[in-house]
C-alpha positions in Angstrom: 17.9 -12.9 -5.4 15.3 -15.5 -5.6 16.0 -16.3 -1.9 15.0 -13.1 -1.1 11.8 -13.0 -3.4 10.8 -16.3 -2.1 11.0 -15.0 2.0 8.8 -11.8 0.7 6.7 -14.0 -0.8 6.3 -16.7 2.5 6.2 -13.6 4.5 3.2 -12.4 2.6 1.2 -15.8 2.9 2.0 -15.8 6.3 0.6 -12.4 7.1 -3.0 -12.3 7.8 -3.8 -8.5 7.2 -1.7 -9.1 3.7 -4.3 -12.1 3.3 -7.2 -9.9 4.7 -7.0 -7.4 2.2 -5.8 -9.9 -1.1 -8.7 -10.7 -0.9 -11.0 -8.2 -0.9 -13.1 -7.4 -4.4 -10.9 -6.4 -6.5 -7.6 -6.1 -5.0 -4.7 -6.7 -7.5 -1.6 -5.8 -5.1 0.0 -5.0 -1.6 2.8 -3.4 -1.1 4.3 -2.5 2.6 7.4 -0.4 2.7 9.6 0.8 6.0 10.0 4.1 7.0 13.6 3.9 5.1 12.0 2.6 2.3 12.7 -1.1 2.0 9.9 -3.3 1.2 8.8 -5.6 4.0 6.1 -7.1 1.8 4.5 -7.1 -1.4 2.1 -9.5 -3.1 0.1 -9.5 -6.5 0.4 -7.8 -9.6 1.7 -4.2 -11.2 3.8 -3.7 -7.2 7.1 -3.6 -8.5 6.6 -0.3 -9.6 4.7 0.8 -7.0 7.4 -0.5 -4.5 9.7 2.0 -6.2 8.1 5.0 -5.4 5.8 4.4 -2.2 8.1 5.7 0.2 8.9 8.6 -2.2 5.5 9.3 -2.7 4.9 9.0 1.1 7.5 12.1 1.6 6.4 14.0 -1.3 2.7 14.1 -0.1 4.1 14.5 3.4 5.9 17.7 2.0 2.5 18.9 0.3 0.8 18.6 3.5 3.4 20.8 5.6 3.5 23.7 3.1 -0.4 24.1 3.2 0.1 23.7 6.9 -2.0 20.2 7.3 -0.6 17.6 10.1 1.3 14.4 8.1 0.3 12.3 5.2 -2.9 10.4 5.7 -3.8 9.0 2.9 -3.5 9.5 -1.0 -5.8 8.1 -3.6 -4.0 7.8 -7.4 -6.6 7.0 -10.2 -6.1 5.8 -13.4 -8.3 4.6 -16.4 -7.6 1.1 -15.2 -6.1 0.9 -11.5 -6.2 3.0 -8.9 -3.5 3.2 -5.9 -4.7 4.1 -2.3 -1.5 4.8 -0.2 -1.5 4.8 3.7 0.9 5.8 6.2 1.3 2.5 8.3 3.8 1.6 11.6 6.0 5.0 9.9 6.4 2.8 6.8 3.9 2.8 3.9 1.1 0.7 2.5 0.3 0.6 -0.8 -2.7 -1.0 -2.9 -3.2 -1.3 -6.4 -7.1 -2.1 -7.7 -8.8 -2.2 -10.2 -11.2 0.0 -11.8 -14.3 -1.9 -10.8 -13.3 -0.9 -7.6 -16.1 0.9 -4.7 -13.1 3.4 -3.5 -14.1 4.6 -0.4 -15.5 0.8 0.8 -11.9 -0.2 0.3 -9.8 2.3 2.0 -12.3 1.8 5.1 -11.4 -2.2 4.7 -7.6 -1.8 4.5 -8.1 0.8 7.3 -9.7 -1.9 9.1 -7.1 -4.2 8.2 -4.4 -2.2 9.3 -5.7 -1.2 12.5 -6.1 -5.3 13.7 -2.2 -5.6 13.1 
C-alpha cells in the first residue's frame, strides 16, 4: 500500500501540469482519474474523496448531457461554503480540482484549461 502511495505521490512531483496547477492561488488538490476509473494522480488535500466519485461523476454528468441532447461532458463546477470542485474531461479520463473558497472561479478553470492543453 504505501508503495503504491509513494509512486502516486513521485508521479505527481514529477508531473509538470500537476505542479503547474498546485500552485496556482488557492489550489488545495489534484486529482486525475482514467477512463476506467483508476487514479493516475492525485496530490493535496480533501482528494481522497473526490478520487472516489470523479469518474462517477464524469458519467453521471455525461448522462445529463445526452438526455437534454448536449454533445459530452465539458466541464462541471461543484460549490460549497468552503471548496469548490471544477471537474474536466481530460485524455478520456477525468481531472478533478478541489479550491478554496477565496477562489476567482472562472480565472482557474481557464488556468487548468491551459494546463491541460500543454500536456
Amino acid at each position: 500500500m504505501n508503495a503504491i502511495i509513494g509512486s502516486k505521490f513521485t508521479q505527481a512531483m514529477n508531473n509538470p501540469t500537476v505542479q503547474q496547477i498546485m500552485q496556482a492561488p488557492n489550489v488545495i488538490g489534484y486529482v486525475q482519474c482514467s477512463e476506467s476509473g483508476d487514479v493516475i494522480v492525485q496530490e493535496g488535500n480533501e482528494v481522497d474523496v473526490l478520487a472516489n466519485v470523479l469518474v462517477y461523476f464524469q458519467q453521471v454528468a455525461g448522462l445529463i448531457g445526452e438526455s437534454f441532447g448536449l454533445e459530452d461532458f465539458q466541464e462541471a463546477q461543484i460549490q460549497g461554503k468552503s471548496l469548490t470542485v471544477i471537474c474536466l474531461p481530460h485524455q478520456g479520463g477525468a481531472v478533478g480540482v478541489i479550491l478554496n473558497s477565496r477562489t476567482r472561479l472562472n480565472e482557474a478553470v481557464t488556468a487548468v484549461r491551459q494546463a491541460l492543453a500543454a500536456a
